[in-house]
SELO-692880 format. One line per field, with one value per residue: residue number from 1; x, y, z of N, C-alpha, C in turn. Coordinates in Angstrom, 1 decimal. Layout:
resi = NUM|...
nu = X|...
nv = Y|...
nw = Z|...
cau = X|...
cav = Y|...
caw = Z|...
cu = X|...
cv = Y|...
cw = Z|...
***
This chain:
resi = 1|2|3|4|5|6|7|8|9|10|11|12|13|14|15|16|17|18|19|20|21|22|23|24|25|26|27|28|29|30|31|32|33|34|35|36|37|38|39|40|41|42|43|44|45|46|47|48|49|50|51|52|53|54|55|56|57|58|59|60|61|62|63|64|65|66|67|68|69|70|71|72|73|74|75|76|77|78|79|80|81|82|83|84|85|86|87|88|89|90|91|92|93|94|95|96|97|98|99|100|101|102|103|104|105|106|107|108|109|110|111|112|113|114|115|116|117|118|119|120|121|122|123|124|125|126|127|128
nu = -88.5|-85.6|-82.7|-80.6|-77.4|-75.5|-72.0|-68.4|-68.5|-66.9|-64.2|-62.7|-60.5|-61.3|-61.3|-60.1|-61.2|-64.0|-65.3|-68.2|-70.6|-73.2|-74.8|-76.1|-78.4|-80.4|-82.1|-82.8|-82.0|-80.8|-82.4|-83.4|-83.5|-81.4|-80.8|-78.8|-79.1|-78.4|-78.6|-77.8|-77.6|-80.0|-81.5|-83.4|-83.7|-81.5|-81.7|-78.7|-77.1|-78.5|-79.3|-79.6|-81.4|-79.5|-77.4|-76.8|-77.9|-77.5|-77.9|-77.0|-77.3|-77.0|-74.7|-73.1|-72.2|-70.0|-68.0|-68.9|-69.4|-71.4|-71.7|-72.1|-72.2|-74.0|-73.5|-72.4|-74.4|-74.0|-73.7|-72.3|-70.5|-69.0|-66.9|-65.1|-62.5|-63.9|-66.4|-66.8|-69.3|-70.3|-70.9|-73.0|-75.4|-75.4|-77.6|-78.6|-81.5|-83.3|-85.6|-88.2|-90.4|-91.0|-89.2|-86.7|-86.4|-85.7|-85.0|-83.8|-84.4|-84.5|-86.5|-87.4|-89.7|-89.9|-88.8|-88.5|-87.5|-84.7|-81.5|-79.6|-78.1|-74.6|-72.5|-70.7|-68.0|-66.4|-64.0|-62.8
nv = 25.8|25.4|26.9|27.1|27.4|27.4|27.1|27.3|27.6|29.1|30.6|28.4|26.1|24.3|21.0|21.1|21.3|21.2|21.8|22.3|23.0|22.6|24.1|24.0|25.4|24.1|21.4|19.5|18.6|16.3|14.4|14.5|14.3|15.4|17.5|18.3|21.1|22.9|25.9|27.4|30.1|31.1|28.4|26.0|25.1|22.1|19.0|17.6|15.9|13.5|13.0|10.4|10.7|9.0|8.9|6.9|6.6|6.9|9.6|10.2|12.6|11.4|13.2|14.2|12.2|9.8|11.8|14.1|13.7|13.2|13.6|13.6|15.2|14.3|15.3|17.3|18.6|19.5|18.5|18.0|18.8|17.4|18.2|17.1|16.8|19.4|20.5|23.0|23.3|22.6|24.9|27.3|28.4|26.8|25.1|23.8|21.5|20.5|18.5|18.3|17.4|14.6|12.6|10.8|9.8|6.8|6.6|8.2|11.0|12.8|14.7|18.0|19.2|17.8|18.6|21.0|23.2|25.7|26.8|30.1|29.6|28.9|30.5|28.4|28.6|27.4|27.9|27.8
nw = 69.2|67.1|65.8|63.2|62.6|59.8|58.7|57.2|54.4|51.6|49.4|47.2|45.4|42.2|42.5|45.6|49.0|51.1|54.1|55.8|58.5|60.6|63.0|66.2|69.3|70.3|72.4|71.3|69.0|68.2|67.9|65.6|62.0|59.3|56.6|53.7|52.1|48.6|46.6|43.7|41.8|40.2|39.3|41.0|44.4|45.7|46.5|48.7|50.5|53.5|56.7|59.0|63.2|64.4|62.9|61.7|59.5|55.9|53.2|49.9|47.1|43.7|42.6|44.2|45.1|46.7|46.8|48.7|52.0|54.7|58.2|62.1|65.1|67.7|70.9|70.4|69.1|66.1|62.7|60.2|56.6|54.9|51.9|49.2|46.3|44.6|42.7|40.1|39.6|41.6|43.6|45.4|47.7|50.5|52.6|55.7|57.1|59.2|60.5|62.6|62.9|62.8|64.9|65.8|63.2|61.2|58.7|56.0|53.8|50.5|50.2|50.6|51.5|53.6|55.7|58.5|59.3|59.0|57.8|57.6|55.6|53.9|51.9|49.1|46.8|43.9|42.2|38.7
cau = -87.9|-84.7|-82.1|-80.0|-76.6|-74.1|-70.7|-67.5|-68.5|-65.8|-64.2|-61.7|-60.0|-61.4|-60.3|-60.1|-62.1|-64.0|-66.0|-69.3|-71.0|-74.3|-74.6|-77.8|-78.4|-81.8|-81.0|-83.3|-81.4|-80.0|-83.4|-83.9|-82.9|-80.9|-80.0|-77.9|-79.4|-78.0|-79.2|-77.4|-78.2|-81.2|-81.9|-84.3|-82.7|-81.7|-81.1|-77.2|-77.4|-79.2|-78.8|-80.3|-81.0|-78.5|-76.1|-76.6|-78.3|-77.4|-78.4|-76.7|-77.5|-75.8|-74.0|-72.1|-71.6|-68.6|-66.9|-69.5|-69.8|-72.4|-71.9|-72.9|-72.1|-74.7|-73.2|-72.0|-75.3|-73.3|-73.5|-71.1|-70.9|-67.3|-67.0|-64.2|-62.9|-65.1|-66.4|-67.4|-71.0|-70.8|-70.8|-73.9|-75.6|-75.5|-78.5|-78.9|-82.6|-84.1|-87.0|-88.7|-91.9|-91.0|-88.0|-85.9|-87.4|-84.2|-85.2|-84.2|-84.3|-84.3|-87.4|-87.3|-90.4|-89.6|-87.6|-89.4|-86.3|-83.6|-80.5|-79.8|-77.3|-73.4|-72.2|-69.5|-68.0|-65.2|-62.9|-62.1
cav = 26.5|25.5|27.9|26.4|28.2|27.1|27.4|26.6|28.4|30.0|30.2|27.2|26.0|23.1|19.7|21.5|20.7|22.3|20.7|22.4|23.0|23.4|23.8|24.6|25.2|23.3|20.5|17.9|18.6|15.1|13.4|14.8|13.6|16.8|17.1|19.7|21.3|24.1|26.2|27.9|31.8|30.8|27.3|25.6|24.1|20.6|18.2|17.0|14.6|13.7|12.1|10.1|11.3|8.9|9.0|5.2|6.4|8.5|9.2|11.2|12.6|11.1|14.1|14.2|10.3|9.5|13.2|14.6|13.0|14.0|12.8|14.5|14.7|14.9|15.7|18.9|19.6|19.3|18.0|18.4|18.2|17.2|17.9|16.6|17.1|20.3|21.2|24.7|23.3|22.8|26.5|27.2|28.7|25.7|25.3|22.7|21.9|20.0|17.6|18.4|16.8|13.3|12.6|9.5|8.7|6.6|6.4|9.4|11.4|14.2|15.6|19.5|19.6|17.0|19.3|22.3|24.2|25.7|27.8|31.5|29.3|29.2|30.6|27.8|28.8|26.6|28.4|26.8
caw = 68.1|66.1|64.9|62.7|61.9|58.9|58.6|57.0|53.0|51.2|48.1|47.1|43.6|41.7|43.4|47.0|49.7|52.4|55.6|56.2|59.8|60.5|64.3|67.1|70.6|70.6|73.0|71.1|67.6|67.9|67.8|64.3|60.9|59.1|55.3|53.2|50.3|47.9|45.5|42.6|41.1|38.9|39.8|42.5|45.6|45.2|48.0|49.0|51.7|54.4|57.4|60.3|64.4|65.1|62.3|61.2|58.0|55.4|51.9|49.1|45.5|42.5|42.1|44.9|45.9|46.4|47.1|50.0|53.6|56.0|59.7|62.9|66.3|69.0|72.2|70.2|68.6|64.9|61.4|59.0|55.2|54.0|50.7|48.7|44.6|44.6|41.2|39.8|39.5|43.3|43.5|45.9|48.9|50.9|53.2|56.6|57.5|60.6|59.9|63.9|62.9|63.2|65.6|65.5|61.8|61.1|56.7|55.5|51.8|49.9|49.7|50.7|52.3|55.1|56.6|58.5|60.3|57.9|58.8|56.5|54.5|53.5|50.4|48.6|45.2|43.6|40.8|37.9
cu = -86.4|-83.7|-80.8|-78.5|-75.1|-72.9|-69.6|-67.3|-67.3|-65.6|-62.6|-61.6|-60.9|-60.5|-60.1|-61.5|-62.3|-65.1|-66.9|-69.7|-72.5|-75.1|-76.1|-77.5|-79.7|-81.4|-82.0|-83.1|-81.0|-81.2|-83.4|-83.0|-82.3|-80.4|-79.5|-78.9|-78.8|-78.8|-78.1|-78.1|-78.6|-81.5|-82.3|-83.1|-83.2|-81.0|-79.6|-77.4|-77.8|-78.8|-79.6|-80.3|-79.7|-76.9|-76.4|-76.8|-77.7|-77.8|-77.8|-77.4|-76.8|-74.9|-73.2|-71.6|-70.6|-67.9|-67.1|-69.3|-70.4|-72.2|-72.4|-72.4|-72.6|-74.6|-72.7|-73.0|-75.0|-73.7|-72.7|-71.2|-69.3|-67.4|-65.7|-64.1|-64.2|-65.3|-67.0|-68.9|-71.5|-71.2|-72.4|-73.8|-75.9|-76.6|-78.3|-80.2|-82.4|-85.4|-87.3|-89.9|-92.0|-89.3|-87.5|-86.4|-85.5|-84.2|-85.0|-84.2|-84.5|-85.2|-87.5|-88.9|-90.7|-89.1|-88.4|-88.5|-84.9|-83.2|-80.3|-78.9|-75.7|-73.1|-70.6|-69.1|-66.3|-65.3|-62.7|-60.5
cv = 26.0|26.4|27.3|27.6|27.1|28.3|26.8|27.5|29.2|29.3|28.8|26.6|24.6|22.3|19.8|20.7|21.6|21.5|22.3|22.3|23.6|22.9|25.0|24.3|24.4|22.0|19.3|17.9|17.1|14.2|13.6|14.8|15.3|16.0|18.9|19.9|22.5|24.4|27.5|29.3|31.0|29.2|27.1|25.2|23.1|20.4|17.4|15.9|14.8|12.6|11.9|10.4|10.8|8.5|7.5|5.1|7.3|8.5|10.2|11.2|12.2|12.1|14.5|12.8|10.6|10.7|13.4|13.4|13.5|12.9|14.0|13.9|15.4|15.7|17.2|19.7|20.3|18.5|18.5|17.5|18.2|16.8|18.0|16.8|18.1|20.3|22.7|24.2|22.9|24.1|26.7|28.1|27.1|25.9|23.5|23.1|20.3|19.3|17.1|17.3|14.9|12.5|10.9|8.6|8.5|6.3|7.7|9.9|13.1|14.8|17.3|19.6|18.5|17.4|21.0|22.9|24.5|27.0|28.9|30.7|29.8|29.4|28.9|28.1|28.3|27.6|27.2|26.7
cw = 67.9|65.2|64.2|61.8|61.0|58.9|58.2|55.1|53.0|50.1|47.9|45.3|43.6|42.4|44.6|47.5|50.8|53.4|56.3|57.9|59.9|62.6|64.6|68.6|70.7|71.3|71.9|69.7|67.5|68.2|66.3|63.4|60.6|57.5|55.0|52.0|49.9|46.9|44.8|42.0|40.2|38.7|41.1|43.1|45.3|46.9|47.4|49.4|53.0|55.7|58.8|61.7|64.9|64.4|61.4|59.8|56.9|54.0|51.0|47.5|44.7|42.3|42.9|45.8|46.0|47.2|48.7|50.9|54.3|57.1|60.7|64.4|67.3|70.1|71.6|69.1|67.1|64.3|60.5|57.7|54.9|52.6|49.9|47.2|44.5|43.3|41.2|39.8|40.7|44.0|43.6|47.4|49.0|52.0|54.2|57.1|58.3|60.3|61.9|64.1|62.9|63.3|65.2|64.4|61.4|59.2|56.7|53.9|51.1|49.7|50.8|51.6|53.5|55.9|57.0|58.9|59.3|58.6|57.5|55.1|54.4|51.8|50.0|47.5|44.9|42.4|39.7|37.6
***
């Protein structure tokens, strides 16, 4: 089992930045790929970025290139989402999930149901 707890949400002005945590005691969390997704009051959850067991890979959505960063550091059972130039339409429960079912898959991507282990979520909401 996998418990996946985020942290770091809060509220911040347009153009701020805030750095995401999405941390576990599972010791074999660092075999497994991990991506961010959010979802918005009254829209699906969309996938962020995602990222490989051992970091090498990573993948983001057009919509946050450039700003976001996902890295991760094993030995402390961590990923982190650094997100940069926030916009108001970043303004999200943020969600980190766990893809258990096939360990050191070093391709990774945004599909939502690759990922079986998900944490309750961080709220983020940028101001305009």
């Amino acid at each position: 089992q996998v418990q996946l707890v985020e942290s770091g949400g809060g509220l911040v002005q347009a153009g701020g930045s805030l750095r995401l945590s999405c941390a576990t005691s599972g010791r074999t969390f660092s075999y497994y790929a991990v991506g961010w997704f959010r979802q918005a009051p009254g829209k699906e959850r969309e996938f962020v970025a995602a990222i490989s067991w051992s970091g090498t890979s990573t993948y983001y959505a057009d919509s946050v290139k450039g700003r976001f960063t996902i890295s991760r550091d094993n030995a402390k059972n961590t990923v982190y989402l650094e997100m940069n130039s926030l916009k108001p339409e970043d303004t999200a429960v943020y969600y980190c999930a766990a893809d258990s079912l096939r360990p050191f898959r070093t391709a990774v991507a945004g599909v939502t149901s690759d990922y079986n282990y998900w944490g309750q979520g961080t709220q983020v909401t940028v101001s305009s």
